[in-house]
C-alpha positions as CSV (number, residue, x, y, z in Angstrom):
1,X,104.5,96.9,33.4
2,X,103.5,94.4,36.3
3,X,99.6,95.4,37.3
4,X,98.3,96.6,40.3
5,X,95.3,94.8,41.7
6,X,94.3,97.6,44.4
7,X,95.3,99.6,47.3
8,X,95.3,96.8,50.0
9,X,95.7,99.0,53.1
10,X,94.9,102.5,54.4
11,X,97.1,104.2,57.3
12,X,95.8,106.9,59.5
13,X,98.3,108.2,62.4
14,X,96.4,108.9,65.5
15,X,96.9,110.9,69.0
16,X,94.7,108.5,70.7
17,X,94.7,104.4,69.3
18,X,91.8,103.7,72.3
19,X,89.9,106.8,71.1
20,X,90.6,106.1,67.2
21,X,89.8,102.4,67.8
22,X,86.2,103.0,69.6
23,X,85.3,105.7,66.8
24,X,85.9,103.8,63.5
25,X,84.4,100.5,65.7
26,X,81.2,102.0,66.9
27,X,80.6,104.8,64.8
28,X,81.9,103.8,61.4
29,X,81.5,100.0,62.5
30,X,84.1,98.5,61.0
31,X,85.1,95.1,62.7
32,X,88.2,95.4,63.6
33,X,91.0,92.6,62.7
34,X,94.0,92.7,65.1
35,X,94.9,94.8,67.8
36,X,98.4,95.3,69.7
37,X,100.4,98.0,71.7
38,X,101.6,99.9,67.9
39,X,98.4,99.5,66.1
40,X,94.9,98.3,65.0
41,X,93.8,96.9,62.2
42,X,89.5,97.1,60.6
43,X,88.3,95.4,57.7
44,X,87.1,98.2,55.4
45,X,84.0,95.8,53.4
46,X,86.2,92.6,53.1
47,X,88.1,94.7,50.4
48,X,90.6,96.8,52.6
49,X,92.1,97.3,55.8
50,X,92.0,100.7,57.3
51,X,95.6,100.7,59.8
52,X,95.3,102.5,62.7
53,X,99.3,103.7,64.4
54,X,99.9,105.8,66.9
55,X,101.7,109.3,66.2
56,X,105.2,108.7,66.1
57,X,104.9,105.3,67.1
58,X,106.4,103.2,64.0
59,X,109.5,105.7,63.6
60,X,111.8,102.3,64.2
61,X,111.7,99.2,62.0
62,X,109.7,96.9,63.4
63,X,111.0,92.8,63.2
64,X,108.3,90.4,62.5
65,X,108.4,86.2,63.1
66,X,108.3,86.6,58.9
67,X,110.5,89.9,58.2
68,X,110.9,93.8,59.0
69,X,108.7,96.8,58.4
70,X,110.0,99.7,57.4
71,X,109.7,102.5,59.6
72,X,106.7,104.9,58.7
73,X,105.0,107.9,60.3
74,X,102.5,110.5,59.0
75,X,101.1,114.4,60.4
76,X,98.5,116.5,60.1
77,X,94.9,115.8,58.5
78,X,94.9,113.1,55.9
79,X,92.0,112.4,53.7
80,X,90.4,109.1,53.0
81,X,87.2,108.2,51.1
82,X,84.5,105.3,51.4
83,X,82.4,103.7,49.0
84,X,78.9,103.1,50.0
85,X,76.0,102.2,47.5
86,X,73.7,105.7,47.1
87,X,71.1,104.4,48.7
88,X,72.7,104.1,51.8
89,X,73.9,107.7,52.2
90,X,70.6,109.1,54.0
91,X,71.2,106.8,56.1
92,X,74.9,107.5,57.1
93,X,73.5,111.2,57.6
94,X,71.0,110.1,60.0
95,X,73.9,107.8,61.8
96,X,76.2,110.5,61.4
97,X,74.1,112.9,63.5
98,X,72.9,110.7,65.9
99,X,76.4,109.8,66.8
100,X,77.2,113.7,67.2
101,X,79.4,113.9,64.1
102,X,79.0,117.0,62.3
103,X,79.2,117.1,58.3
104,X,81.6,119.3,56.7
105,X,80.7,119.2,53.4
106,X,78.3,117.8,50.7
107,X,79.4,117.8,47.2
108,X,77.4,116.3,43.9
109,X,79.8,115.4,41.5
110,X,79.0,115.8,36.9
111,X,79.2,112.0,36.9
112,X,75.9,111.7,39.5
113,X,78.1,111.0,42.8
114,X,77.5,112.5,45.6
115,X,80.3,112.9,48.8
116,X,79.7,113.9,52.4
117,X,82.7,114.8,54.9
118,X,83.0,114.8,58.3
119,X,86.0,114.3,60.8
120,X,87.4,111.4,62.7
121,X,88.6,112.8,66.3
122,X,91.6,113.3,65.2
123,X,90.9,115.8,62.6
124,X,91.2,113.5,59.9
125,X,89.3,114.3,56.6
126,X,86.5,111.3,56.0
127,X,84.5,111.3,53.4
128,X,81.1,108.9,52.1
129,X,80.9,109.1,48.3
130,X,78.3,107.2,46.4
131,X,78.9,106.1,42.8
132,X,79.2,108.5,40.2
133,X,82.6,110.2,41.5
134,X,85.1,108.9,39.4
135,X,84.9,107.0,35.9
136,X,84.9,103.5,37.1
137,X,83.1,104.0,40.3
């Protein structure tokens, strides 16, 4: 079997893209990449992209200079976890307050991990996790 290197991008679907885009810009401050009408796009550690579309708003295939995208589309609370060394995660708290975000959760894992989770404005499950949480990371 062919090999899979690593999951490249991340989609969210959002009510608001202005209100999504300030959020993961200025309070998860991830730079963000490109930026259109249908979506945006942050770098996620120079290792990912985190893809911001509006509700509803890539139910048509979309025809690109190099080829079409599929049509795609997603509802309701989606999850999505990001690495950050352990020594950074008191930190995050403190950010994480300060920016009026409350934490959900706290969970320490057997392997020594430790997660927080909070939500993005649109009720989307985010969630900090230090080393330790899966074999591997």
């Amino acid at each position: 079997m062919p090999k899979l290197n690593a999951i490249l991008e991340t989609a969210l679907y959002v009510a608001d893209l202005d209100r999504a885009e300030a959020f993961y810009r200025d309070t998860m401050g991830l730079p963000c990449l490109f930026t259109d009408f249908r979506m945006r796009a942050f770098d996620v550690g120079g290792r990912g992209v985190l893809l911001l579309f509006p509700e509803g708003g890539s139910l048509q295939p979309i025809e690109t200079p190099g080829g079409l995208i599929p049509p795609h589309d997603g509802r309701g609370p989606a999850h999505v976890a990001f690495s950050i060394d352990a020594d950074a995660l008191a930190s995050w708290e403190e950010h994480l307050a300060a920016s009026g975000v409350a934490v959900e959760g706290r969970t320490r894992w057997p392997r020594g991990g430790v997660s927080v989770y909070f939500r993005d404005p649109d009720g989307h499950l985010l969630e900090l996790a230090t080393p330790g949480l899966w074999k591997g990371y």
